[in-house]
Residue frames as qw, qx, qy, qz and C-alpha x, y, z in Angstrom:
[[0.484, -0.010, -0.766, -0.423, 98.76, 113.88, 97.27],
 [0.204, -0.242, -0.945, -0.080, 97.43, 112.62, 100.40],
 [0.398, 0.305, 0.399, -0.768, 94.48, 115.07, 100.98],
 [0.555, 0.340, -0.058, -0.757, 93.79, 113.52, 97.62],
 [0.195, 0.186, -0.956, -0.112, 94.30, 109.80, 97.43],
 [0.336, 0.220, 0.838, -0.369, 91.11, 108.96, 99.08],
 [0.367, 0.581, -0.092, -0.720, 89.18, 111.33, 96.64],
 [0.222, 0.500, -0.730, -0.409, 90.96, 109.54, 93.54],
 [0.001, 0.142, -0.986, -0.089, 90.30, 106.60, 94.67],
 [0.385, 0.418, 0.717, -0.404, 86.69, 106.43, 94.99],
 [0.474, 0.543, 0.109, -0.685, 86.45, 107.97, 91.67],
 [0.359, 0.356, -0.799, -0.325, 88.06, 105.43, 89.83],
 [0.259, 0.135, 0.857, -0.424, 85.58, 103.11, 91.90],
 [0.404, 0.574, 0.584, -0.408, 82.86, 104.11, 91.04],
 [0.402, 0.600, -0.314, -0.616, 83.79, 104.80, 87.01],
 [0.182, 0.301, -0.921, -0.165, 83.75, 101.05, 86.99],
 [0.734, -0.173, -0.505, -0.419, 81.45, 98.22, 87.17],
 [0.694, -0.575, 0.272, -0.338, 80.56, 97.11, 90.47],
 [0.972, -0.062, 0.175, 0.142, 82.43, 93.50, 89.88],
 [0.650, 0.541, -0.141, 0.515, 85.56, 95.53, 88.19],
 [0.154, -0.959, 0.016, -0.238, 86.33, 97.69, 91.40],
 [0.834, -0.419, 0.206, 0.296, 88.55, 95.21, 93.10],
 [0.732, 0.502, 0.306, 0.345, 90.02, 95.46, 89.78],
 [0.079, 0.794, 0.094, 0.595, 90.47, 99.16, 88.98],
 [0.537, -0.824, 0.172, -0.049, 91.55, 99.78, 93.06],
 [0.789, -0.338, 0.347, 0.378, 94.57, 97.18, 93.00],
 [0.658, 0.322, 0.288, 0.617, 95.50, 99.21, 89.68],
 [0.213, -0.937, 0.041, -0.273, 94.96, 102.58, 91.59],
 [0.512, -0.770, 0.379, 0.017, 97.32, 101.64, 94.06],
 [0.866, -0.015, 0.316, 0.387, 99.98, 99.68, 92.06],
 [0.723, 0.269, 0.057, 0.634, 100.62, 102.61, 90.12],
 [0.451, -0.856, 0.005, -0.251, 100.60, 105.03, 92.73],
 [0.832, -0.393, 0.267, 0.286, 103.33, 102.84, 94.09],
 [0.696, 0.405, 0.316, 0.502, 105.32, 103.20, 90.65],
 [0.181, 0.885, 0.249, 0.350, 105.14, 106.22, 90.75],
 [0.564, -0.796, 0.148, -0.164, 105.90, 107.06, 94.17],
 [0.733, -0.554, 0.273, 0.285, 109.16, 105.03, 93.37],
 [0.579, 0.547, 0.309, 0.520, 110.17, 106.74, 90.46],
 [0.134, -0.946, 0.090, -0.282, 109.41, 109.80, 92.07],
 [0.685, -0.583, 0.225, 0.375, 112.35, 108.85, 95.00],
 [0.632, -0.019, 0.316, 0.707, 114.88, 107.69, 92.28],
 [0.411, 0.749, 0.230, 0.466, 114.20, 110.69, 90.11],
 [0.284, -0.921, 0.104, -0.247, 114.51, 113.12, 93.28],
 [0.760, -0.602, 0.150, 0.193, 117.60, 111.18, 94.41],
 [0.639, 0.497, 0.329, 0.486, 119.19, 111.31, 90.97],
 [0.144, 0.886, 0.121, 0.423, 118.81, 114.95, 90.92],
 [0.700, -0.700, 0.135, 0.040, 120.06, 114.99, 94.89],
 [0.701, -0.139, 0.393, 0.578, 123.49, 113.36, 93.66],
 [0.490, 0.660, 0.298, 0.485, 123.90, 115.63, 90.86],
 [0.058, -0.900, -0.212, -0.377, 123.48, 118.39, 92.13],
 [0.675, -0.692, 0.217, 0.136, 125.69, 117.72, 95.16],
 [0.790, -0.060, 0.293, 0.535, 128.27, 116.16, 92.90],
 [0.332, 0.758, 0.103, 0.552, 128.53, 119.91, 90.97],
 [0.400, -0.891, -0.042, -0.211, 128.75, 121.63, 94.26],
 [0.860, -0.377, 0.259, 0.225, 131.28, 119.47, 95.88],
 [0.781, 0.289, 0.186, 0.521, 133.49, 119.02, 92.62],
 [0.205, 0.773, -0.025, 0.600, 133.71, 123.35, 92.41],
 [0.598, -0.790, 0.105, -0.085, 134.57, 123.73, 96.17],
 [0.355, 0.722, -0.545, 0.237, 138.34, 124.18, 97.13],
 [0.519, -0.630, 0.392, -0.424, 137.94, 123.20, 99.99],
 [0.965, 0.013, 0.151, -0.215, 137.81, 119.41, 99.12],
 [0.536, 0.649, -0.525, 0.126, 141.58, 119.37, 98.18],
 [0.373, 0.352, -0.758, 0.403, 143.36, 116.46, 99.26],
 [0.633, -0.182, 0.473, -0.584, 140.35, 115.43, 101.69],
 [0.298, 0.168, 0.922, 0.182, 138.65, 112.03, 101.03],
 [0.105, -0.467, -0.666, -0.572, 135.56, 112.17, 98.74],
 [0.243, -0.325, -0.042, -0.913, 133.23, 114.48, 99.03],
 [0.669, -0.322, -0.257, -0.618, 130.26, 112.24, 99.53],
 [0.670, -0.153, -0.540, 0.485, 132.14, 110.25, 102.46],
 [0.006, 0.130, -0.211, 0.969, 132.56, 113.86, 104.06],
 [0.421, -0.337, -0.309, -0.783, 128.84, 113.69, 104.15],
 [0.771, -0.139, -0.619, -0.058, 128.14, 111.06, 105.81],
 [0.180, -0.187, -0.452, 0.853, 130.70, 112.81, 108.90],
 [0.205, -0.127, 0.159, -0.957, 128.61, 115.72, 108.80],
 [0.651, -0.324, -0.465, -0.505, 125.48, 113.82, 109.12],
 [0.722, -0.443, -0.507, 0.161, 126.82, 112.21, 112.11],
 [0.304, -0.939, -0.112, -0.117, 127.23, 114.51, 115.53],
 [0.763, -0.486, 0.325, 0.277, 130.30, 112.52, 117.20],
 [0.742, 0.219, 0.273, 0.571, 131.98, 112.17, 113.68],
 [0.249, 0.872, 0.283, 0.312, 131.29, 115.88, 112.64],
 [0.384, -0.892, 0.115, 0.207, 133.52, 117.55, 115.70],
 [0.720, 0.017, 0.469, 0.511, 136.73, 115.72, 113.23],
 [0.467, 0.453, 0.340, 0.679, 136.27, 118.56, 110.15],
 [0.230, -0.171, -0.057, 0.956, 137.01, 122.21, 109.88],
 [0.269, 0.645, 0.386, -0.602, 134.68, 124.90, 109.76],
 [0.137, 0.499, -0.358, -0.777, 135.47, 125.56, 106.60],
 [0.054, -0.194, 0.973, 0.110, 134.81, 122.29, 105.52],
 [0.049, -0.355, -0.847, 0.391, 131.63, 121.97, 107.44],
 [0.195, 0.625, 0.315, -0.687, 130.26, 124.89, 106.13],
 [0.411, 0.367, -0.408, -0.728, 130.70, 124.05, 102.24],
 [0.154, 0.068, 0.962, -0.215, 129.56, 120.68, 103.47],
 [0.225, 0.420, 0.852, -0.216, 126.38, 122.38, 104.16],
 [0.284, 0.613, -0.258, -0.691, 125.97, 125.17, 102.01],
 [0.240, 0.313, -0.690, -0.607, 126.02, 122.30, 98.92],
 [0.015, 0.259, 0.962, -0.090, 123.57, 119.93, 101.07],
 [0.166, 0.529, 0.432, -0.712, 121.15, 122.88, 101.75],
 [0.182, 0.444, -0.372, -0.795, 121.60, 124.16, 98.17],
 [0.173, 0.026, -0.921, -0.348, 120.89, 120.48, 96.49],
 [0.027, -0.338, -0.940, 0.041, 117.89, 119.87, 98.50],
 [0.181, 0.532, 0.174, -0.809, 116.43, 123.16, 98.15],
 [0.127, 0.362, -0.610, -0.693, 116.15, 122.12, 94.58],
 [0.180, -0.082, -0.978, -0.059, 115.10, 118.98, 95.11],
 [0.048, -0.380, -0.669, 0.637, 112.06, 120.53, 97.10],
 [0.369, 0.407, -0.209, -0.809, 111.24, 123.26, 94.04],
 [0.136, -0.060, -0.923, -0.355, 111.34, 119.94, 91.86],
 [0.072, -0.498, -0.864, -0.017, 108.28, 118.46, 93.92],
 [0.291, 0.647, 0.369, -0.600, 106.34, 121.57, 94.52],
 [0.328, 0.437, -0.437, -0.714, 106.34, 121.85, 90.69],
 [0.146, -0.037, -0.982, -0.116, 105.22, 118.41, 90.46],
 [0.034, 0.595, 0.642, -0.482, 102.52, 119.05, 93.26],
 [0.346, 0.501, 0.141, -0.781, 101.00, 122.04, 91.30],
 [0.312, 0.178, -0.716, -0.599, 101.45, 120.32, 87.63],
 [0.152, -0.299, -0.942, -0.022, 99.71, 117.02, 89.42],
 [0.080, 0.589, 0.579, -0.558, 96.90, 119.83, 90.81],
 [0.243, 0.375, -0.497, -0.743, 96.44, 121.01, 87.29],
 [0.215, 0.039, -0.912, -0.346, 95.85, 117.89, 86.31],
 [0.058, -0.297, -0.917, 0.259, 93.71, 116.94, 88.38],
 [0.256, 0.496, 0.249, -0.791, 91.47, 120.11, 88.07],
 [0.104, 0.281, -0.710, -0.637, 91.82, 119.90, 84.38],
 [0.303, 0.138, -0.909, -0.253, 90.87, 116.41, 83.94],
 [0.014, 0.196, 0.887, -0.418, 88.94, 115.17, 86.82],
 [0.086, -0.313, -0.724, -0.609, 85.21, 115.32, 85.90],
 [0.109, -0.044, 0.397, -0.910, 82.73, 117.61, 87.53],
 [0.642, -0.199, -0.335, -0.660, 79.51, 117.26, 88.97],
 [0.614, -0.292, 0.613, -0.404, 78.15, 114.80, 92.15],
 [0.247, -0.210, 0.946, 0.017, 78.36, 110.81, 91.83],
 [0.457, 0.465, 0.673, -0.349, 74.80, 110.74, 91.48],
 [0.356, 0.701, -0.210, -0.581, 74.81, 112.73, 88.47],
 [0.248, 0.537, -0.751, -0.293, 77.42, 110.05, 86.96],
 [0.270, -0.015, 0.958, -0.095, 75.87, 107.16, 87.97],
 [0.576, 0.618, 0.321, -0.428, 72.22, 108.35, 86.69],
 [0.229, 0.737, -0.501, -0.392, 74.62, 109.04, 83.25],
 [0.092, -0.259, 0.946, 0.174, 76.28, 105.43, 83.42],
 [0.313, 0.204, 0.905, -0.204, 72.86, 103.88, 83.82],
 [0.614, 0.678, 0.149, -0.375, 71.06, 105.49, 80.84],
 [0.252, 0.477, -0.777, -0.324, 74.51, 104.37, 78.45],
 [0.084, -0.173, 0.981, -0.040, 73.83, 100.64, 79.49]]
């Protein structure tokens, strides 16, 4: 999105009245925001899930503490020298796996939203649309 947020935004500028832009920007970028924090929770959602299948089918985790504590060691360097290899390796094997997903997720987003945008997004120079607006009015 951000080779195209500037794009976007000038075109929803300029599909508005000069005295509505302020307008029509602060509602460009408010739900941009929304979005953009929907998008986290949705991708963290999926993040925990996905880990919490991995984790739960691993033997390894018998009679350890929770799984998602364990993480947390393995994230840190100093804490991480404390668990077995074995451990440590379905550690990451189920972190690597979960966010590999998480990663397909948004590139499927990123092409669907570059669909859209091809789709939808109206062709032809500014000038064209403004000459257009100014023969409707």
């Amino acid at each position: 999105m951000g080779l195209s947020s500037t794009p976007l935004l000038i075109a929803v500028q300029n599909a508005v009245e000069w005295n509505q832009r302020g307008v029509a920007t602060a509602l460009s970028q408010f739900f941009r925001t929304i979005g953009g924090t929907l998008g986290v929770a949705l991708m963290g959602s999926l993040l925990n899930a996905g880990l919490d299948s991995r984790l739960a089918a691993a033997p390894v985790f018998a009679g350890q503490p929770s799984p998602h504590t364990l993480l947390n060691v393995l994230l840190d360097p100093i804490a991480r020298a404390g668990l077995g290899a074995g451990v440590q390796d379905a550690l990451r094997g189920a972190l690597a796996a979960s966010l590999r997903e998480d990663f397909l997720v948004a590139a499927g987003a990123a092409v669907l939203g570059l669909l859209a945008t091809v789709i939808f997004f109206p062709s032809g120079s500014v000038s064209e649309h403004a000459s257009e607006s100014q023969q409707r009015a």
